[in-house]
N, CA, C and O of each residue as an XYZ file, in Angstrom:
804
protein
N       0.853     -1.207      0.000
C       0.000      0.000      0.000
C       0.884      1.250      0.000
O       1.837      1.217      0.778
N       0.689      2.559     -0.892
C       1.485      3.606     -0.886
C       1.309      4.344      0.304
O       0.540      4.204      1.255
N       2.334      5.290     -0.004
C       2.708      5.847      2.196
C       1.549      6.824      1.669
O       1.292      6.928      0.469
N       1.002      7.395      2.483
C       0.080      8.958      2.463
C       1.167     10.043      2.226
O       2.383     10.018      2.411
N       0.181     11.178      1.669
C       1.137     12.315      1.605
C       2.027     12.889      2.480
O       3.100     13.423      2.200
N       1.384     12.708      3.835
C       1.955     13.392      5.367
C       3.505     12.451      5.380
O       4.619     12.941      5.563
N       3.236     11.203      5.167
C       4.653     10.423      5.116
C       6.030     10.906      4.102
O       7.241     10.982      4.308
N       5.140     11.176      2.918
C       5.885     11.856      1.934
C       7.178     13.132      2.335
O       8.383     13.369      2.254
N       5.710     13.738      2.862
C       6.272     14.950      3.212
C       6.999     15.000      4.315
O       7.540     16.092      4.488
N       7.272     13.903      5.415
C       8.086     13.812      5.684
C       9.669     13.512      5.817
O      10.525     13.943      6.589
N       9.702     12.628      4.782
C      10.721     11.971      4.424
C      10.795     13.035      3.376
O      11.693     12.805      2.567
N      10.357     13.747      3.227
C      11.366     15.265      1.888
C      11.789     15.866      2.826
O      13.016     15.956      2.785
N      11.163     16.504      3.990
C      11.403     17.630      4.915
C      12.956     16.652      5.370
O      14.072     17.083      5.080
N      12.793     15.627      5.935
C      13.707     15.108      6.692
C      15.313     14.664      5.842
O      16.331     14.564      6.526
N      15.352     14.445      4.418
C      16.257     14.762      3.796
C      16.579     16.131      2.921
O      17.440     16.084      2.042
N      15.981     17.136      3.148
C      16.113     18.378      2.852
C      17.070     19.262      4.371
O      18.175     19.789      4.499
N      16.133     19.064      5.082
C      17.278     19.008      6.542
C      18.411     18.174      6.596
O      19.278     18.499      7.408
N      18.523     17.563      6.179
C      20.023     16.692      6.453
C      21.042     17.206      5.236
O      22.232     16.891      5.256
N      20.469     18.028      4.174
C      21.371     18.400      3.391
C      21.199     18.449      1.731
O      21.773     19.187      0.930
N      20.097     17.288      1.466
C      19.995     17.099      0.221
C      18.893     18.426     -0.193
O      17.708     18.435      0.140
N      19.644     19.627     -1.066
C      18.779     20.958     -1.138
C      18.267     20.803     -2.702
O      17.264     21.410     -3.077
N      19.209     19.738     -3.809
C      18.250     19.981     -5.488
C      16.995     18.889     -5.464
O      16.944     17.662     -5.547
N      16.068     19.883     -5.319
C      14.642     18.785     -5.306
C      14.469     17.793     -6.097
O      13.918     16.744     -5.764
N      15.056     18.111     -7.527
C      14.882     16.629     -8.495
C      15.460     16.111     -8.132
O      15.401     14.974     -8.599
N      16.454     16.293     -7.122
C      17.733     14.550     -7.468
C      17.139     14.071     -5.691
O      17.341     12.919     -5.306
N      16.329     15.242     -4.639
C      15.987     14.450     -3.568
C      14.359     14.267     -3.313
O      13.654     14.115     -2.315
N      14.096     14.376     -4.992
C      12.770     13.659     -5.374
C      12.938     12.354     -5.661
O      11.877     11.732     -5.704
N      14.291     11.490     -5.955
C      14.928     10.445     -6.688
C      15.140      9.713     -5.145
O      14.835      8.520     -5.142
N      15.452     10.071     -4.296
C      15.313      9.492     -2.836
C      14.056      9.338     -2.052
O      13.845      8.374     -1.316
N      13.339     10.195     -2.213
C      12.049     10.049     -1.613
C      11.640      9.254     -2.180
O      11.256      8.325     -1.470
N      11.433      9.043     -3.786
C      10.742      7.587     -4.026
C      11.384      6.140     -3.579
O      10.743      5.169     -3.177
N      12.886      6.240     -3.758
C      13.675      5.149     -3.321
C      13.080      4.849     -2.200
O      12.468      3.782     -2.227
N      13.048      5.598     -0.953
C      13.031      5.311      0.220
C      11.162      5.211      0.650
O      10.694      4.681      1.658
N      10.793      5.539      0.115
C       9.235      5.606     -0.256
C       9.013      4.170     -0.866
O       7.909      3.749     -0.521
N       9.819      3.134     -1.794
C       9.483      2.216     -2.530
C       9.892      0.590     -1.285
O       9.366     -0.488     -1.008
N      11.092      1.354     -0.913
C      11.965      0.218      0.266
C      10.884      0.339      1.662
O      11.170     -0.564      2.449
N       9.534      1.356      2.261
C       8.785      1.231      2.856
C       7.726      0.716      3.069
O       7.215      0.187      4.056
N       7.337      0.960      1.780
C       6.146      0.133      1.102
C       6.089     -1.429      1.406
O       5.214     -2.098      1.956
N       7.337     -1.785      0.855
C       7.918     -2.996      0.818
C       7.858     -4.133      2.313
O       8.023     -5.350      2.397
N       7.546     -3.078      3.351
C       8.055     -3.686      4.353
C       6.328     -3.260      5.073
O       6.091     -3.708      6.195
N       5.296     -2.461      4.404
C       4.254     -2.124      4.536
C       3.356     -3.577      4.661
O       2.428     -3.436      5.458
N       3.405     -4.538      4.231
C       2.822     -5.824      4.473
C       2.537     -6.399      5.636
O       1.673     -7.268      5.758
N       3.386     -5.861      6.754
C       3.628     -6.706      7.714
C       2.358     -6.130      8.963
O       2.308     -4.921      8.738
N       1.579     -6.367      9.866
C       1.106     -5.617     10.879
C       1.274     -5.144     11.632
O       0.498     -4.435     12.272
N       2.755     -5.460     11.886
C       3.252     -4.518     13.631
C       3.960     -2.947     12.529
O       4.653     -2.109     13.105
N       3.630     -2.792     10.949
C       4.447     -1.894     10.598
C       4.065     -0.336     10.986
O       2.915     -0.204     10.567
N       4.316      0.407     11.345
C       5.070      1.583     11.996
C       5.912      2.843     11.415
O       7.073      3.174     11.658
N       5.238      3.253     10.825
C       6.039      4.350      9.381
C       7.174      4.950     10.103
O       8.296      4.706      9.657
N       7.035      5.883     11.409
C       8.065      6.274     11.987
C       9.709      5.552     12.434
O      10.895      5.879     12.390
N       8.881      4.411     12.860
C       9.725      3.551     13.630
C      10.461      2.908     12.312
O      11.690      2.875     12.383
N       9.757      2.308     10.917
C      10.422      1.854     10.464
C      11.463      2.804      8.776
O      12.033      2.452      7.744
N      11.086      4.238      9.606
C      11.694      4.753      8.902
C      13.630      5.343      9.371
O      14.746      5.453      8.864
N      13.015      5.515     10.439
C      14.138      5.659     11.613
C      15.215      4.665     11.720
O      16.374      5.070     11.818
N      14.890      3.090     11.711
C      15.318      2.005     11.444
C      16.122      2.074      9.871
O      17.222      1.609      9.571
N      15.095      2.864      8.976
C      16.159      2.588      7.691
C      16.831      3.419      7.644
O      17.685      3.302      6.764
N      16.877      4.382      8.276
C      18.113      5.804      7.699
C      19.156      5.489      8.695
O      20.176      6.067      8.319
N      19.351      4.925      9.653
C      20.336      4.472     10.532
C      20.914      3.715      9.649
O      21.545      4.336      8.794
N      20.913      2.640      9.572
C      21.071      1.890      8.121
C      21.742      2.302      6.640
O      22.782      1.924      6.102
N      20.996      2.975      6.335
C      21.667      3.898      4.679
C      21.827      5.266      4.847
O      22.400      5.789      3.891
N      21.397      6.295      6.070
C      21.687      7.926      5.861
C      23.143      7.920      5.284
O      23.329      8.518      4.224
N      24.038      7.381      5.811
C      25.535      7.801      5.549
C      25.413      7.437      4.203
O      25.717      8.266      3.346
N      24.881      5.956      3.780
C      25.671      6.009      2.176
C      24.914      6.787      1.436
O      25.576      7.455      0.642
N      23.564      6.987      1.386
C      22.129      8.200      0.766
C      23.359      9.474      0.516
O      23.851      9.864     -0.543
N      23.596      9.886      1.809
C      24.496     11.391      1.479
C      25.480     11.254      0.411
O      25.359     12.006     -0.557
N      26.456     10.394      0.436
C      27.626      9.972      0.171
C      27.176      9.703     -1.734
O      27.735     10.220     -2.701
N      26.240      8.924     -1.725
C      25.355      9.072     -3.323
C      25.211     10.688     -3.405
O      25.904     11.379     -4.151
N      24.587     11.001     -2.860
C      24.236     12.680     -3.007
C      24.982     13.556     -3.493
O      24.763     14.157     -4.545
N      26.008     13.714     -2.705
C      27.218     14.422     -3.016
C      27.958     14.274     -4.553
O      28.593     15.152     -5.137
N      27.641     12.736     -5.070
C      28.327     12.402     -6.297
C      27.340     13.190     -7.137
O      27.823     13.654     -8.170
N      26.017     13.444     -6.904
C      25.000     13.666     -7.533
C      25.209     14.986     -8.742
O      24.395     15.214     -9.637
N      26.614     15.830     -8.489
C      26.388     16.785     -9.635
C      27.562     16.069    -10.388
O      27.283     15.951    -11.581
N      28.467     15.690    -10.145
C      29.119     15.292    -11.436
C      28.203     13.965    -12.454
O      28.385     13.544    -13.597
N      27.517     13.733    -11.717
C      26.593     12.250    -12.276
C      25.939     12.714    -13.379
O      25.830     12.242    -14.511
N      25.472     13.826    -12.817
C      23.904     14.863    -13.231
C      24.632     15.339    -14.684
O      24.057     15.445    -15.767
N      25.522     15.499    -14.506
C      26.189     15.856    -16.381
C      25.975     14.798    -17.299
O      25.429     14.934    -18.394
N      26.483     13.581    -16.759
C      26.826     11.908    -17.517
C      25.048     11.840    -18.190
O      24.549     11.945    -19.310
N      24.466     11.581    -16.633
C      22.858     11.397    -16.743
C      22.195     12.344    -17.821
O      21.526     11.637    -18.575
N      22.148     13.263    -18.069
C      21.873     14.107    -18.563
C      22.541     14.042    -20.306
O      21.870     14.293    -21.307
N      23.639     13.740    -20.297
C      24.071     13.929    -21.617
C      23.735     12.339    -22.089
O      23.754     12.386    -23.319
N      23.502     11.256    -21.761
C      22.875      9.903    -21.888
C      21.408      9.815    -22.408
O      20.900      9.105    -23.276
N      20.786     10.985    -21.407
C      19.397     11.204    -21.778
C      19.264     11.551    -22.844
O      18.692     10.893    -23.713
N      19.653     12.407    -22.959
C      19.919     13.572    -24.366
C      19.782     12.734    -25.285
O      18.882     12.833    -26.118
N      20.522     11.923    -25.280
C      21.015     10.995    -26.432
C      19.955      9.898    -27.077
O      19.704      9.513    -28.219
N      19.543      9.642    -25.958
C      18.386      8.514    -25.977
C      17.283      9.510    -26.793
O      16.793      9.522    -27.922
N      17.190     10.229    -25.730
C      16.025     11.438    -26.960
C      16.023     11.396    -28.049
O      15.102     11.003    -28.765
N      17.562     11.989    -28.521
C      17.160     12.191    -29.662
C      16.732     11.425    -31.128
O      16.433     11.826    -32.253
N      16.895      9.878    -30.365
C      15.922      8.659    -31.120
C      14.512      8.528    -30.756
O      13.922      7.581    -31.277
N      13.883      9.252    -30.003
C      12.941      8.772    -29.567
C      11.994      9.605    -30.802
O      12.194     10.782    -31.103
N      10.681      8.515    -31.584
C       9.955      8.951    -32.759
C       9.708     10.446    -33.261
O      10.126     11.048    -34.249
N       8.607     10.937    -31.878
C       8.485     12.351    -31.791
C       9.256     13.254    -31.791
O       8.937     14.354    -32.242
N      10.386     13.013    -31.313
C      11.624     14.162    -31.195
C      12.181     14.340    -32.723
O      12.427     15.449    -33.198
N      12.354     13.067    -33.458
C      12.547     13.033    -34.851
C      11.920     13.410    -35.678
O      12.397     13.861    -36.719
N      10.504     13.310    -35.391
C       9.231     14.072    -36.240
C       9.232     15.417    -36.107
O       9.227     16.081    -37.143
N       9.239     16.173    -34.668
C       9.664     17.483    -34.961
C      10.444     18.036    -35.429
O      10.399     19.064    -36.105
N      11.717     17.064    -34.950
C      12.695     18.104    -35.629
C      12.714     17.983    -37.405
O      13.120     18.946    -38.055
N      12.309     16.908    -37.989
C      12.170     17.231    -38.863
C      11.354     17.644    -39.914
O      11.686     17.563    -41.097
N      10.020     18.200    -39.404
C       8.895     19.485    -39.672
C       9.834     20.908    -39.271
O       9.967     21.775    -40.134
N      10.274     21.025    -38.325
C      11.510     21.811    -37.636
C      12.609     22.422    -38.902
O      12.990     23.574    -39.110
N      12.883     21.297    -39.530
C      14.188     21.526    -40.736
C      13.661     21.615    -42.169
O      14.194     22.238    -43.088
N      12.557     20.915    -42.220
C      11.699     21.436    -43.296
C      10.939     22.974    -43.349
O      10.885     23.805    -44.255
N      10.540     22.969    -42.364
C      10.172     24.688    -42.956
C      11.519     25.522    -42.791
O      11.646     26.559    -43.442
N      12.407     25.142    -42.036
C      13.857     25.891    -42.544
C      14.257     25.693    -44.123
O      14.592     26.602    -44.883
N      14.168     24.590    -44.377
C      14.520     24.656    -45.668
C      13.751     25.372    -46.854
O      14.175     26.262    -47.592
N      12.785     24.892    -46.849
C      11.857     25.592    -47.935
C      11.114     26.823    -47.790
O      10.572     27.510    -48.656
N      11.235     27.089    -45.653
C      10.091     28.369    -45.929
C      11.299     29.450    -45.770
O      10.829     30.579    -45.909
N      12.634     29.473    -45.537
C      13.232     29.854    -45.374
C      14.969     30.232    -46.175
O      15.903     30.948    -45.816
N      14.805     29.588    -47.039
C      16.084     29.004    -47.728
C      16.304     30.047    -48.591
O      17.424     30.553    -48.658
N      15.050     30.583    -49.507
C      15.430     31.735    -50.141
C      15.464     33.085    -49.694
O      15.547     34.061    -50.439
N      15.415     33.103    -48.759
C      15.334     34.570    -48.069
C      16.251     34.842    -46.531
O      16.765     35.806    -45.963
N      16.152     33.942    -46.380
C      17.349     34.142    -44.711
C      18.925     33.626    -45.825
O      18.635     32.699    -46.582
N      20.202     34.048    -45.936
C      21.480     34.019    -46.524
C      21.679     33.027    -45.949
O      21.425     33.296    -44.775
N      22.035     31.831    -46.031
C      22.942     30.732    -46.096
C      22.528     30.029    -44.516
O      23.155     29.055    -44.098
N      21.876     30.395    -44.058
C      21.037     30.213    -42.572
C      21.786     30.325    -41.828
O      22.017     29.335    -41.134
N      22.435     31.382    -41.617
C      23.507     32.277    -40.262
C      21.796     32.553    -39.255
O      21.550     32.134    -38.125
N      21.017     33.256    -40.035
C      20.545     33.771    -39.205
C      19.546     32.924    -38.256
O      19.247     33.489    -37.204
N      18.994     31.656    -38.484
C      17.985     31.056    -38.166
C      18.879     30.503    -36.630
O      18.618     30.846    -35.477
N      19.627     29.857    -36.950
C      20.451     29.102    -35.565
C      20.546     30.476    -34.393
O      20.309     30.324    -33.195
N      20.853     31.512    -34.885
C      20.936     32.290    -34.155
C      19.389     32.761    -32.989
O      19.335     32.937    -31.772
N      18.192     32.838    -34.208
C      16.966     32.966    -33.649
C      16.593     31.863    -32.678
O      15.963     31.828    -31.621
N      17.288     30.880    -33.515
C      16.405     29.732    -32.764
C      16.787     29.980    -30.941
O      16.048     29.904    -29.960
N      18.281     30.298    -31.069
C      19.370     30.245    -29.933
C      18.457     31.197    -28.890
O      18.400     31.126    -27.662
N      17.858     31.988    -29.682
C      17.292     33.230    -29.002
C      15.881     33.185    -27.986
O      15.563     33.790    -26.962
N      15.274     32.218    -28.775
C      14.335     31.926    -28.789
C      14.490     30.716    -27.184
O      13.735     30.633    -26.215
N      15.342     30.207    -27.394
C      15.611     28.760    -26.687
C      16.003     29.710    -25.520
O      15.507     29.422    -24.430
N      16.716     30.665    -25.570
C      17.111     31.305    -24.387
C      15.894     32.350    -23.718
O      15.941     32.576    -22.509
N      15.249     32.720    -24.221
C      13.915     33.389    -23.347
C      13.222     32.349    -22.995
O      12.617     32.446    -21.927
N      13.117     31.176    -23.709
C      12.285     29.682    -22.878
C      12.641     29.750    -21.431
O      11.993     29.895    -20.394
N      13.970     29.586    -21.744
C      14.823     29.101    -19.921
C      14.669     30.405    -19.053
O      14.268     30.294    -17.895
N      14.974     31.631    -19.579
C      14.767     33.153    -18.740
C      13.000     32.530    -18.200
O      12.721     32.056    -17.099
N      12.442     32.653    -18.898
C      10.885     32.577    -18.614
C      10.702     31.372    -17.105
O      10.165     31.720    -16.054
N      11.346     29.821    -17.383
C      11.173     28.682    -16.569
C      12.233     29.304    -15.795
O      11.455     29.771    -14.964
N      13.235     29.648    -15.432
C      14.011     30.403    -14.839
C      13.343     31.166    -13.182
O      13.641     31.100    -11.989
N      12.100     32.004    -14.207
C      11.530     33.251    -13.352
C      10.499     32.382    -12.453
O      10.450     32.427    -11.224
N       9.511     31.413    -13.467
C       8.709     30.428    -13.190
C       9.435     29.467    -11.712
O       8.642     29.160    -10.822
N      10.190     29.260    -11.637
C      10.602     28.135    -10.657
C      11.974     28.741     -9.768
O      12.849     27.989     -9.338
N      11.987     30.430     -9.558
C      12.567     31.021     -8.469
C      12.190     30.432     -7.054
O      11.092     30.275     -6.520
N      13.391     30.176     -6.656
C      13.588     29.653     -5.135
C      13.596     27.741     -5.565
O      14.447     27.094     -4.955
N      12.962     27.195     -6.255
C      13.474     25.932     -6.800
C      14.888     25.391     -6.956
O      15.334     26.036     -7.904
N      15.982     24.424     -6.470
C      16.898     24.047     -6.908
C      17.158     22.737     -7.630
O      17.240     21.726     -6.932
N      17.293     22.637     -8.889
C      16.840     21.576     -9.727
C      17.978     21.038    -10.870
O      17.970     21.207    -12.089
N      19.026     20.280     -9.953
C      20.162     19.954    -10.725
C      20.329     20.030    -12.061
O      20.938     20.853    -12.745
N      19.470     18.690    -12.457
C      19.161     18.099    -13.710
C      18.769     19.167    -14.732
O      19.244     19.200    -15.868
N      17.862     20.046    -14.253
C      18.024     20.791    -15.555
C      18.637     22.111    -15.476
O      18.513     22.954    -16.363
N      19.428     22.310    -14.193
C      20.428     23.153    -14.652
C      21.713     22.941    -15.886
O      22.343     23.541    -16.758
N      21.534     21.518    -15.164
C      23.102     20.763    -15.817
C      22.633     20.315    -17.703
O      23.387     19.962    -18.610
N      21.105     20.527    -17.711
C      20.683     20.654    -19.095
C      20.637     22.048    -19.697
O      20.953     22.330    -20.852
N      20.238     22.811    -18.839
C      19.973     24.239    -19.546
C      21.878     24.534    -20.206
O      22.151     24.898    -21.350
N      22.863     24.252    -19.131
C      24.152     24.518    -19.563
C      24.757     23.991    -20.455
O      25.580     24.600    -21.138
N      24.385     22.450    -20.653
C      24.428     21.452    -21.729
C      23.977     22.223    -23.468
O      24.649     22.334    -24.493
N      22.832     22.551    -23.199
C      22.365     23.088    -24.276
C      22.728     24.652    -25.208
O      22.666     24.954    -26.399
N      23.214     25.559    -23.650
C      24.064     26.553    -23.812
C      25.529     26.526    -24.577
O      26.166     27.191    -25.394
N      25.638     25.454    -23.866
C      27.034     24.828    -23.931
C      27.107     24.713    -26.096
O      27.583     25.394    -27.003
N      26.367     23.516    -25.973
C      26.555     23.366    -27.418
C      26.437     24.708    -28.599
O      27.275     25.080    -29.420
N      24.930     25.289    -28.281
C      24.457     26.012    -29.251
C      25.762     27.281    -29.488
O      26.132     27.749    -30.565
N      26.173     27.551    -28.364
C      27.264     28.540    -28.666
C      28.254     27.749    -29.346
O      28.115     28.094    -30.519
N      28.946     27.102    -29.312
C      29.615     26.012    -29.979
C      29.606     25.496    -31.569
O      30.471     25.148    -32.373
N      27.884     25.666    -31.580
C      27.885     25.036    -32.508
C      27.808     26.135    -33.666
O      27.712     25.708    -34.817
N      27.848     27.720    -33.425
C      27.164     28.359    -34.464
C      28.426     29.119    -34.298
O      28.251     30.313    -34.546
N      29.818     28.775    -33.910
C      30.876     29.105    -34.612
C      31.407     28.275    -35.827
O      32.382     28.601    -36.504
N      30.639     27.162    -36.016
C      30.922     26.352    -37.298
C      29.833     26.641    -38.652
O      29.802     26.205    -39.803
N      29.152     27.407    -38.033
C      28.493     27.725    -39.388
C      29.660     29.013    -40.414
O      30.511     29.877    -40.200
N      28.910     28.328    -41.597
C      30.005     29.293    -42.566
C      29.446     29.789    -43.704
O      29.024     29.021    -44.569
N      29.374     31.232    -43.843
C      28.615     31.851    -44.791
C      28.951     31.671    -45.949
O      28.231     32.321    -46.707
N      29.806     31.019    -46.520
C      30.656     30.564    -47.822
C      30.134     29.104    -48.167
O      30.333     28.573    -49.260
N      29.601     28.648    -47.357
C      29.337     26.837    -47.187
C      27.804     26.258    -47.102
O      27.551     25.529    -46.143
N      27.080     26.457    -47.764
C      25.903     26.212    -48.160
C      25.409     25.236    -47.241
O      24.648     25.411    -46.290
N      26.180     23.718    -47.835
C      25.887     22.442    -47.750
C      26.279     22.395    -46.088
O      25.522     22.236    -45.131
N      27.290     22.533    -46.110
C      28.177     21.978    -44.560
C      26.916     22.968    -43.479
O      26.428     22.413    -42.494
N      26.550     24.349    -43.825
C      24.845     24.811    -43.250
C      24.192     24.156    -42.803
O      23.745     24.283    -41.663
N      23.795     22.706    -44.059
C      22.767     22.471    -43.953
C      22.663     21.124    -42.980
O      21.766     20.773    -42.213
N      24.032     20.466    -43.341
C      24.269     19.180    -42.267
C      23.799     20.196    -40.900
O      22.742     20.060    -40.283
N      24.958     21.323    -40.584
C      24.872     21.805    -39.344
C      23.377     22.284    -38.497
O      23.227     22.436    -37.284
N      22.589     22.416    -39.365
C      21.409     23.152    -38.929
C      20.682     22.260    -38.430
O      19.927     22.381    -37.465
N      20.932     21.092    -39.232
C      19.723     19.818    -38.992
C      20.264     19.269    -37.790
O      19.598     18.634    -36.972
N      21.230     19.470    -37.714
C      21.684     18.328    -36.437
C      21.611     19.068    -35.263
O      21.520     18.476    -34.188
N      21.657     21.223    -35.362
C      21.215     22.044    -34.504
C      19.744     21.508    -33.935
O      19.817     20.958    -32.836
N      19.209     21.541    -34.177
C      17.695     21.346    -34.408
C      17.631     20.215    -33.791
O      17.030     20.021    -32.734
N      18.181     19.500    -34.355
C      17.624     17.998    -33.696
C      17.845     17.569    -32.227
O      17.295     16.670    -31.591
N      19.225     18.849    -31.697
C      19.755     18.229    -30.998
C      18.861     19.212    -29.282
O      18.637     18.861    -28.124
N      18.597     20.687    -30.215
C      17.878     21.461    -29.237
C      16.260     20.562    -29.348
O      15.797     20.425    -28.216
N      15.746     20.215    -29.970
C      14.456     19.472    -29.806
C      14.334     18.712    -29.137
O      13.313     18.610    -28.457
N      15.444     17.788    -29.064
C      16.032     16.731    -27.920
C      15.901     17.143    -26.823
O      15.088     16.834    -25.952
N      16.960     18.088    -26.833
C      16.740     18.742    -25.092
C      15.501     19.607    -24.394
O      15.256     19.921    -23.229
N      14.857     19.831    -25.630
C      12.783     20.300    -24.769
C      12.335     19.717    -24.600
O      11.614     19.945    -23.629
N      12.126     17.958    -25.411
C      11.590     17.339    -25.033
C      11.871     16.674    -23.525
O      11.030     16.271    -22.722
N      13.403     16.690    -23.395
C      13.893     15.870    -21.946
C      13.698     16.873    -20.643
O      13.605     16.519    -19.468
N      13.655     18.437    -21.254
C      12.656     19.514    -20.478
C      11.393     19.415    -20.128
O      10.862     20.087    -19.243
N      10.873     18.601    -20.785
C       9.531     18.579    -20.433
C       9.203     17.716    -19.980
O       8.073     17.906    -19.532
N       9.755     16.182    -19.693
C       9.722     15.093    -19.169
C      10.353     15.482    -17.760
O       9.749     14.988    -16.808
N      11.363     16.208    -17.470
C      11.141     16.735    -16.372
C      10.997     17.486    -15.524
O      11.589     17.523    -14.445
N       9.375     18.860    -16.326
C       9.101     19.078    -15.688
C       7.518     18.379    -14.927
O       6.729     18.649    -14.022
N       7.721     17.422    -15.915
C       6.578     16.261    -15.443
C       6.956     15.858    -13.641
O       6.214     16.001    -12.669
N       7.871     15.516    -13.676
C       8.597     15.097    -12.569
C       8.425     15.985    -11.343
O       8.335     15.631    -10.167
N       8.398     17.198    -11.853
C       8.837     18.253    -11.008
C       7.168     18.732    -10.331
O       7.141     19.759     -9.652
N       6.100     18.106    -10.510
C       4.803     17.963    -10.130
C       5.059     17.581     -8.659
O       4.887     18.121     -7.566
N       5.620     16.234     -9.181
C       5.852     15.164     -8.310
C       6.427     16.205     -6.902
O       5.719     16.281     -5.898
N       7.494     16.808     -6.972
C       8.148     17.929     -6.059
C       7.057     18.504     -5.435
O       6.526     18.089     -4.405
N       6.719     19.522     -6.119
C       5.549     20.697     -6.093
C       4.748     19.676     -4.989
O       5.164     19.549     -3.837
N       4.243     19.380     -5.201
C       3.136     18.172     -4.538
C       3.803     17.739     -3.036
O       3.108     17.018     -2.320
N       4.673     18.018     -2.716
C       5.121     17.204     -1.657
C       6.096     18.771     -0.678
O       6.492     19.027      0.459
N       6.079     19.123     -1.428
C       6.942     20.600     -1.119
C       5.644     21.564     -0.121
O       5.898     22.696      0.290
């Protein structure tokens, strides 16, 4: 049987006090430790307090000790995701409705498509200003370590565009595209997640 909310909310409050402050990655513990309770929920003498007390004696030290690894992880995790995305059907379907109206609604009138990567860049960056303003006082590893990921590249990537180079444009644009579509979609999967927070916060 699942714990009630009051349980929830305890076991956030109680690893938020001990240290763990980015809510997505000690939303990733609360269910752990939420799933290992449950588990032990079968029995009749069970005791949420007592047998929660019992488990953090037990794992608090190694829980932290995971924790702490939690931002260099949060890059790996994150750039893995990414990746997986950007096979996933829908992400491919947009982006390439995405590269099609670049091409054709755009091809004769924007020069060699300097300018589109740039908009797009622009565009992608008032998204995050906006979720930014939206989720002040929030600390949320994962998609910091995405928002920088994505920063990361797009600046990167639109020093290889070349106004002399048509073709080598056009590889570059598509794979721009594909790769920022990737990363909204894995934005939006977690801010699915981030309910889950809200809700217990």
């Amino acid at each position: 049987m699942p714990l009630n909310l009051e349980q929830i909310q305890f076991i956030d409050r109680y690893l938020k006090n001990s240290g763990m402050l980015y809510d997505d990655v000690r939303a990733e513990y609360v269910d752990h430790i939420s799933s290992a309770l449950e588990a032990e929920e079968e029995s009749d003498s069970f005791d949420f307090y007592n047998h929660f007390k019992n488990y953090m004696i037990k794992h608090k030290t190694d829980l932290l000790k995971r924790y702490e690894k939690s931002e260099t992880r949060a890059f790996w995790l994150i750039l893995s995701q990414l990746l997986k995305k950007a096979f996933n059907v829908r992400v491919i379907l947009v982006s390439a409705v995405v590269y099609a109206f670049s091409y054709f609604g755009i091809h004769y009138t924007i020069k060699q498509y300097l300018i589109l990567p740039i908009l797009l860049l622009a565009l992608f960056s008032v998204f995050w200003m906006i979720w930014g303003r939206k989720n002040i006082g929030k600390k949320t590893l994962y998609q910091y370590k995405l928002m920088m990921l994505i920063f990361a590249f797009d600046y990167f990537s639109l020093q290889f565009f070349n106004s002399n180079t048509s073709n080598w444009n056009l590889y570059l644009l598509g794979f721009y595209i594909w790769f920022n579509v990737s990363g909204l979609y894995l934005y939006y999967q977690q801010t699915q997640r981030m309910k889950f927070i809200e809700s217990v916060s």
